[in-house]
Residue frames as qw, qx, qy, qz and C-alpha x, y, z in Angstrom:
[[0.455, -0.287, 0.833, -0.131, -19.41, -12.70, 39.74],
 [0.542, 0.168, -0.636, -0.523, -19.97, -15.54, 36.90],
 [0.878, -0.032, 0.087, -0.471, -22.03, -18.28, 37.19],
 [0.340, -0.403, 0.850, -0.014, -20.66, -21.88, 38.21],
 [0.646, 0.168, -0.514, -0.539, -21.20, -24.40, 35.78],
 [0.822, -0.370, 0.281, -0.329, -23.09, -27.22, 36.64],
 [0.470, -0.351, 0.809, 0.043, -21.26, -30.78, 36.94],
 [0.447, 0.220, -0.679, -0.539, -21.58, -32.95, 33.82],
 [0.749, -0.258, 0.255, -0.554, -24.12, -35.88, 34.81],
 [0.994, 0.093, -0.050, -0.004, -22.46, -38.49, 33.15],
 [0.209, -0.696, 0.686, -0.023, -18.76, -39.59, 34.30],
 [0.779, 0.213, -0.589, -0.035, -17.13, -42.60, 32.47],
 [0.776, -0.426, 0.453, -0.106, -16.03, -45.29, 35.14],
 [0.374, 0.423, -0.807, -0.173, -12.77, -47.47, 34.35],
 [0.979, -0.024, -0.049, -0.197, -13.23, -50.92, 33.95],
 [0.383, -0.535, 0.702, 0.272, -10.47, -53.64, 33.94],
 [0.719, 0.364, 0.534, 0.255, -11.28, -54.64, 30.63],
 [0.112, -0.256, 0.228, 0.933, -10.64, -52.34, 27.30],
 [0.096, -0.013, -0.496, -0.863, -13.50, -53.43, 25.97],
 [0.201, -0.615, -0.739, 0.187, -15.87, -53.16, 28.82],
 [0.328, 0.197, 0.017, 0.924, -17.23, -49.86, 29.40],
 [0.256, -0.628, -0.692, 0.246, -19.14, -47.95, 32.08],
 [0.248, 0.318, 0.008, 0.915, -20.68, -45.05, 33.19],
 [0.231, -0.402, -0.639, 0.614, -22.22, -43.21, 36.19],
 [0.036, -0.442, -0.406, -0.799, -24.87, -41.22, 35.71],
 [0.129, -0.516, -0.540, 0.652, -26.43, -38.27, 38.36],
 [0.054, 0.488, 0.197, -0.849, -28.60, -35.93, 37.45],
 [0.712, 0.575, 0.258, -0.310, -30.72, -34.59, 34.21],
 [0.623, -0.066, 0.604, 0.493, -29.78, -35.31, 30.80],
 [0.443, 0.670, 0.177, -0.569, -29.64, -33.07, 28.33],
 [0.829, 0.560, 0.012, 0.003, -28.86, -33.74, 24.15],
 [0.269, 0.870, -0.405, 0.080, -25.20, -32.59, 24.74],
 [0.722, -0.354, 0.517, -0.293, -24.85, -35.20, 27.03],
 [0.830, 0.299, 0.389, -0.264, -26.05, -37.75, 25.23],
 [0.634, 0.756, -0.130, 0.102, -23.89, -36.83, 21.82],
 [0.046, -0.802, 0.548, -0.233, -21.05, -36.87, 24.09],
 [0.740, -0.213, 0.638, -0.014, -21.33, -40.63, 25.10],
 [0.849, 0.476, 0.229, 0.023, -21.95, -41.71, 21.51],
 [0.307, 0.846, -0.425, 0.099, -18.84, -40.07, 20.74],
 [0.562, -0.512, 0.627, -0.171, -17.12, -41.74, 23.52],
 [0.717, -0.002, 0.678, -0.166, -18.47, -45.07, 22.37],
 [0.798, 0.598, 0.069, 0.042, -17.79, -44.79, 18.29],
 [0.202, 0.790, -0.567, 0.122, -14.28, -44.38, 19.43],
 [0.308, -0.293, 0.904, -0.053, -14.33, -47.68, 21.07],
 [0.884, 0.427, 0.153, -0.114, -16.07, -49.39, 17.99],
 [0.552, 0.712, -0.424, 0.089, -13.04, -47.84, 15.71],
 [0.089, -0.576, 0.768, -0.266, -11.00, -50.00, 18.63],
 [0.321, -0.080, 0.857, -0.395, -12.95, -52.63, 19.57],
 [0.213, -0.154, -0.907, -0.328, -15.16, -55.07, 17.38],
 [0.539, -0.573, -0.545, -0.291, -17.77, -55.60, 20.13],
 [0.245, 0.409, -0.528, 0.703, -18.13, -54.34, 23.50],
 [0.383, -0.618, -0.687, -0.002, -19.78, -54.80, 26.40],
 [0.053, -0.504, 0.068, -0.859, -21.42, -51.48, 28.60],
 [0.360, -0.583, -0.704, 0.184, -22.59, -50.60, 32.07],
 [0.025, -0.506, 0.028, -0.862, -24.41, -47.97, 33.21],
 [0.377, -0.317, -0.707, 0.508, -25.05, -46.81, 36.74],
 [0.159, -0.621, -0.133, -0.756, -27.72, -44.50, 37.23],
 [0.425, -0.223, -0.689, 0.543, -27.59, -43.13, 41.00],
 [0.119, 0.595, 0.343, -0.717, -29.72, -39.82, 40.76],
 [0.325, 0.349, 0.761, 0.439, -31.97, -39.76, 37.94],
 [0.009, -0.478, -0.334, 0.812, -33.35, -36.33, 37.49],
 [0.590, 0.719, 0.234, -0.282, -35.12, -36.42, 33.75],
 [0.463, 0.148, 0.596, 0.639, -33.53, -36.79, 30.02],
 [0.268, 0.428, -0.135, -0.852, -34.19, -34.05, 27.45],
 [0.689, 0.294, 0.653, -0.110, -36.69, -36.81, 25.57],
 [0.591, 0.791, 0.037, -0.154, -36.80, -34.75, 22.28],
 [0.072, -0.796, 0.596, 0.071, -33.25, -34.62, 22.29],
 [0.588, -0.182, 0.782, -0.097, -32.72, -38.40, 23.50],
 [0.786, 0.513, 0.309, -0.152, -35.18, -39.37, 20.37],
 [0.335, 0.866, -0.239, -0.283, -33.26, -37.42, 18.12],
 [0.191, -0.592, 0.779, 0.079, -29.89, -39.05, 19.21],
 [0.433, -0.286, 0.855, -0.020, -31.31, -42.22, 19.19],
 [0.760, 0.645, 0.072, -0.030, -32.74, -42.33, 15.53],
 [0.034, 0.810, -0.583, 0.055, -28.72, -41.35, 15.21],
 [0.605, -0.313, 0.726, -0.090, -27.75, -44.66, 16.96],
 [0.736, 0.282, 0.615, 0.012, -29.57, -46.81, 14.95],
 [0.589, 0.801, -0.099, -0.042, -28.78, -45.15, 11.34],
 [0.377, 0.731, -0.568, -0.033, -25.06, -45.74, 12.22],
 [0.892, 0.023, -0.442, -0.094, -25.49, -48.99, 12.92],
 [0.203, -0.637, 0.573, -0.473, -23.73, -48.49, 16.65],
 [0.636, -0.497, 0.338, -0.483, -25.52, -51.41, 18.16],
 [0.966, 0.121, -0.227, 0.038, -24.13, -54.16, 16.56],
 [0.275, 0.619, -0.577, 0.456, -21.01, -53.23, 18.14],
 [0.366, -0.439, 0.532, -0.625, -22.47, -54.12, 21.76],
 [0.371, 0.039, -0.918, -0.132, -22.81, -57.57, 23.56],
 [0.409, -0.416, -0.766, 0.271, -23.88, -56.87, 26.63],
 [0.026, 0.516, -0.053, 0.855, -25.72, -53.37, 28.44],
 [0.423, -0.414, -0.758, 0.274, -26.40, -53.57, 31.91],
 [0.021, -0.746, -0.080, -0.661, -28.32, -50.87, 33.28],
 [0.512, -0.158, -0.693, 0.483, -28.11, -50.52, 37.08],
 [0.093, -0.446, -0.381, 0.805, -30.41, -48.54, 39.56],
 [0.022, -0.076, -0.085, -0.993, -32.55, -45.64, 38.48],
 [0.465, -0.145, 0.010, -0.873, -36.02, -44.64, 38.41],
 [0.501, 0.079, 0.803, -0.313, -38.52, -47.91, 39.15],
 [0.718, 0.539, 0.271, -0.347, -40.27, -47.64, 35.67],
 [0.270, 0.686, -0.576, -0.352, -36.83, -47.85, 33.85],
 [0.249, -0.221, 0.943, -0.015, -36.87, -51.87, 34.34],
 [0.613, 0.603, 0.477, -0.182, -40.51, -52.07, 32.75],
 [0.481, 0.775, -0.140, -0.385, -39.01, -50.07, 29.91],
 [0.050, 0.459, -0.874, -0.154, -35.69, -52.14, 29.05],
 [0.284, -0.077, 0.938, 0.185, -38.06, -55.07, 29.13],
 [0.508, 0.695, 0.339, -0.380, -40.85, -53.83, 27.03],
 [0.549, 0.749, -0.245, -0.278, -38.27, -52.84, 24.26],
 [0.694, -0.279, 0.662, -0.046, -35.88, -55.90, 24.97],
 [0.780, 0.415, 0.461, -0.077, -37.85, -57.67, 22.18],
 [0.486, 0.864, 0.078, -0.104, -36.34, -55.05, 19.47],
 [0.147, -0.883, 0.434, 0.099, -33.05, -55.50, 20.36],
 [0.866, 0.264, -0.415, 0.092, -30.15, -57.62, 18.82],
 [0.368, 0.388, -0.689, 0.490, -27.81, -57.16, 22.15],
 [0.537, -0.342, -0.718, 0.281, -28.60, -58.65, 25.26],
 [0.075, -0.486, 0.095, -0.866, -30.02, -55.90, 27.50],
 [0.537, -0.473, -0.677, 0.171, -30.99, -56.32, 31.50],
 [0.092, -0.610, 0.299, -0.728, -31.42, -54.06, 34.13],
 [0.634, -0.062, -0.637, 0.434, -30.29, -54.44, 37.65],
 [0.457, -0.833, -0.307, -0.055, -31.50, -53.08, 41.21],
 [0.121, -0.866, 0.395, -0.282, -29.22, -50.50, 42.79],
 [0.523, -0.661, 0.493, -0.214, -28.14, -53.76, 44.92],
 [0.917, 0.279, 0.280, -0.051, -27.78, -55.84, 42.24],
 [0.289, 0.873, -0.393, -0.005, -24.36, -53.85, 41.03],
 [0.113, -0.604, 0.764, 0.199, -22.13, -56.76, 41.68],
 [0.767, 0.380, 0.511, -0.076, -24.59, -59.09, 39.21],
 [0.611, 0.781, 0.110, 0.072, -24.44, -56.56, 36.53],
 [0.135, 0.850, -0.487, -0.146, -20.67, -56.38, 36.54],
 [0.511, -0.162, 0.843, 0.041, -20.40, -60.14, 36.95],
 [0.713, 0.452, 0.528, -0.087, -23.21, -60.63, 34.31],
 [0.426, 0.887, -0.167, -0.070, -21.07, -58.07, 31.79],
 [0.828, -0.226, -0.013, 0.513, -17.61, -59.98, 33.31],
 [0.321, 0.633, -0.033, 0.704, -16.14, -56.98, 34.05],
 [0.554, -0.575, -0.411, 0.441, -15.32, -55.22, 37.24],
 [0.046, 0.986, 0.098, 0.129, -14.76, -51.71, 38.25],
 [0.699, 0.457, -0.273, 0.478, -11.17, -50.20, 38.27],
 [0.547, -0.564, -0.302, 0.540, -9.34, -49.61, 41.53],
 [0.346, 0.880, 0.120, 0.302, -9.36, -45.90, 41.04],
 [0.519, 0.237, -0.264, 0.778, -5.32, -44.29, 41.76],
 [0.383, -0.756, -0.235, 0.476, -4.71, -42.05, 44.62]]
């Protein structure tokens, strides 16, 4: 009998914009992850000038950190972030709002994080709205 693979932790969420863009995030993160958004999201540079991003973290279970670093020396070398206006973060851990405003300072886009109940700010504050998802 083979082993079930686990669910992927991160699941894109439609928006009703094209060049809003979200994503739900349960569980750990590991580098493959991680290389898999950026992918995601240098395909909506080559489409989109600037965008704006939300993320929804609803079970936070740990990041591969070495991994995370790695990527995100990556980020910055291809100049990714000028691409972004807005990044709302929404929910997770309680220390993740001390971090976003501790590095804030370093950023050129507008970065905020939002309480778990605060999820129809940070789609108002990103104008954008989640897509009615098809039956």
């Amino acid at each position: 009998m083979g082993m079930m693979a686990s669910p992927t932790p991160i699941r894109r969420v439609d928006t009703d914009r094209e060049d809003a863009f979200a994503f739900d995030i349960a569980g750990h993160i590991t580098a493959s992850n991680v290389e898999n958004i950026y992918g995601l999201l240098e395909g909506a540079y080559s489409l989109h000038d600037k965008i704006d991003i939300l993320v929804r973290i609803t079970s936070y279970e740990g990041v591969d950190w070495d991994a995370a670093m790695k990527d995100f020396r990556l980020l910055g070398k291809t100049h990714a972030l000028k691409h972004i206006r807005r990044y709302a973060v929404v929910g997770g851990p309680g220390w993740m709002g001390v971090v976003i405003a501790v590095f804030k300072p370093f950023f050129r886009i507008e970065i905020k994080h939002f309480g778990a109940a605060q999820e129809t700010e940070a789609w108002a504050w990103i104008g954008a709205s989640e897509a009615a998802r098809k039956a």
